[in-house]
Every structure is written in structure tokens, then in C-alpha cells.
C-alpha positions as CSV (number, residue, x, y, z in Angstrom):
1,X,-17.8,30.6,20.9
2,X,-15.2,29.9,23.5
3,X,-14.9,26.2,22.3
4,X,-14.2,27.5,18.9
5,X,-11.4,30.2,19.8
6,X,-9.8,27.2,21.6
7,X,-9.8,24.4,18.7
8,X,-8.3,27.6,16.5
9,X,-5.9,28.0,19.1
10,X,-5.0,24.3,19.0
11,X,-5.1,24.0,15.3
12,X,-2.9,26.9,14.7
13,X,-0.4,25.6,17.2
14,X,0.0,22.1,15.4
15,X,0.5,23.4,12.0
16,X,2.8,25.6,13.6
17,X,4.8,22.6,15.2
18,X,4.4,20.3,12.2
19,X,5.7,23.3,10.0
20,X,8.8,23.7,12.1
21,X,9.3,20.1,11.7
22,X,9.2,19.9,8.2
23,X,11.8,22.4,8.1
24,X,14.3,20.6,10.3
25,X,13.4,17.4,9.7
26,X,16.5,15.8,7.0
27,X,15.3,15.2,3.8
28,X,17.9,12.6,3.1
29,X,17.3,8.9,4.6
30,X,19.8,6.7,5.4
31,X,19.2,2.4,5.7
32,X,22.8,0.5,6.8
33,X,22.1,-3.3,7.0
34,X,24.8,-5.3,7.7
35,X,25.2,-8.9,6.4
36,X,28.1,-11.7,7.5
37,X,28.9,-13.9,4.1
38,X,31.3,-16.8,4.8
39,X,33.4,-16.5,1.8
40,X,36.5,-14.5,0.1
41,X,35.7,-11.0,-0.6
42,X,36.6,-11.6,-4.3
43,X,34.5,-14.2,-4.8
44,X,31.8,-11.6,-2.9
45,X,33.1,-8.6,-4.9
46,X,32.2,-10.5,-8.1
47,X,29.2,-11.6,-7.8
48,X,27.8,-8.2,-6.8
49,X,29.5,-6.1,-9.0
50,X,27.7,-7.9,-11.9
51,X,24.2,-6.3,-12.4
52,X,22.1,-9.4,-13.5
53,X,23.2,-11.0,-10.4
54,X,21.4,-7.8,-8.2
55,X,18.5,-9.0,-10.8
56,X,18.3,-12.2,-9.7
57,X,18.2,-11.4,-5.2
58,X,16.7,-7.9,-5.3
59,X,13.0,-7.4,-3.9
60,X,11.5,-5.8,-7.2
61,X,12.6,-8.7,-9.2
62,X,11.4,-11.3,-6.3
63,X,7.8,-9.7,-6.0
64,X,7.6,-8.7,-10.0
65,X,7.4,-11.8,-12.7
66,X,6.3,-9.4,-15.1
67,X,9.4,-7.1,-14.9
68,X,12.2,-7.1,-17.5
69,X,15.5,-6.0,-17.6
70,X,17.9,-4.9,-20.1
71,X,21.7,-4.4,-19.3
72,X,23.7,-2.1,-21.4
73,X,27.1,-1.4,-21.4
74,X,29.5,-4.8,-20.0
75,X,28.0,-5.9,-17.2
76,X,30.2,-5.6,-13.9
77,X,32.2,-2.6,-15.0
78,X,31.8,0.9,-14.2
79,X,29.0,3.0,-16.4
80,X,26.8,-0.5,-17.1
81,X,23.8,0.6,-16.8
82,X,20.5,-2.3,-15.7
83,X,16.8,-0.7,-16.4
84,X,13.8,-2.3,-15.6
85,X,10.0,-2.3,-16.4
86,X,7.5,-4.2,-14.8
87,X,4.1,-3.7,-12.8
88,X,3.8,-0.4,-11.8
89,X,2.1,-0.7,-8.4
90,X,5.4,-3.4,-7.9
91,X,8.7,-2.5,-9.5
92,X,7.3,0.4,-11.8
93,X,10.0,1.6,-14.3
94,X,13.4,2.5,-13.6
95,X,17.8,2.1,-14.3
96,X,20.1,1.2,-12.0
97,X,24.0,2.2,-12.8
98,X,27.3,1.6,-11.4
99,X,28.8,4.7,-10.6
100,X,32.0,3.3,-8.4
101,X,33.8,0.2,-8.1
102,X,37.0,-0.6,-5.8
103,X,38.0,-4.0,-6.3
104,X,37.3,-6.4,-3.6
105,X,35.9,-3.3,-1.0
106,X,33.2,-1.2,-2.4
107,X,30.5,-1.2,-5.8
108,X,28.4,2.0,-5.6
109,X,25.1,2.0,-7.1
110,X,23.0,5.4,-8.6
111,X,19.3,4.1,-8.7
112,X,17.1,6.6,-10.5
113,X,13.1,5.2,-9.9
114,X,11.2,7.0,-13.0
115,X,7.4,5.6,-13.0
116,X,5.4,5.8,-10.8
117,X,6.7,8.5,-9.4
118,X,10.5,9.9,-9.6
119,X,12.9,9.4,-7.2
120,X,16.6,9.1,-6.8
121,X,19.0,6.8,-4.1
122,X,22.6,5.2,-3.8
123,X,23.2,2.6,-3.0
124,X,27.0,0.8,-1.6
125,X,28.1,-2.0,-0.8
126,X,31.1,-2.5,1.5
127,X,33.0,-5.4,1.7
């Protein structure tokens, strides 16, 4: 009986400290990878402002020969809008949008992931 007053004891203690956790634990996430490119920012700044370049390098589109992608709006301007729908244990379904571009310096990216499960990101690139 003593054993089991114990494990209580211990089992009420870690779902106390993984509760506490939970609650201050962020909920946000936040990846920074930094990459050198030998070349003018412009000629940078160009190539990923334009969404079916980001097709053509990203992971899901790399691991994913089934995906496909339709771009609507003009590609490489603000509100252009890419989604996708491939495999959904892969890439799964999804849009990608340019929310902000400063020429030559920054191209912010809203990514809303819709199947298999829904889930939201930014993403920017700095130059």
C-alpha cells in the first residue's frame, strides 16, 4: 500500500511539472538559418521574390513528384498567392503568399499548411 501512495505521489508531481511547463513553455517557434550567396542582392532579391522559383528549391517540392502548384495573381509581386497539393503524408495541401516585399532587403512569406492538419508560419528572407 505504501508502494502505491508513493507512485501516486510521483505521478501527481510530474503532471504537475509537465502542466507548469506547458503553460510557460512559448507557443511560437522560431528557425534563423543563415546562408552566404556570392552574388548582388538584386540578382538574389529576384530570384526569391518570384514564387515558382521557391517551387523549384523548397523541401516539399524536392521530396513530392506528385505535388502541383498553381500561382495566382503575378508572380513576384506582393498578394501572389502559390498553393500546392500533393501526397499528404509529404507536402499535403496548402498556399503560400507574399505578404511583404522591400526591394533588394526583405520578401516575407504567410504559409498557411491546410491538409493534413492546419497550421500557420512566416516565413523572411533578409538580404
Amino acid at each position: 500500500m505504501k508502494i502505491l501512495k508513493t507512485l501516486g505521489i510521483l505521478l501527481l508531481i510530474a503532471i504537475s511539472i509537465i502542466t507548469i511547463l506547458i503553460m510557460v513553455l512559448p507557443v511560437k517557434q522560431v528557425l534563423v538559418r543563415t546562408t552566404m550567396i556570392n552574388a548582388k542582392p538584386a540578382t538574389v532579391y529576384e530570384y526569391l521574390s518570384k514564387l515558382s522559383n521557391f517551387n523549384k528549391w523548397s523541401v516539399w517540392s524536392q521530396n513530392d513528384s506528385s505535388m502541383i502548384n498553381t500561382i495566382t495573381g503575378t508572380d513576384g509581386t506582393l498578394g501572389a498567392i502559390n498553393t500546392w497539393k500533393g501526397n499528404p503524408s509529404l507536402s499535403g495541401e496548402g498556399k503560400i503568399q507574399i505578404i511583404s516585399l522591400k526591394i533588394e532587403q526583405k520578401i516575407k512569406h504567410h504559409i498557411s499548411f491546410l491538409q493534413p492538419e492546419e497550421m500557420e508560419a512566416d516565413a523572411d528572407f533578409k538580404l
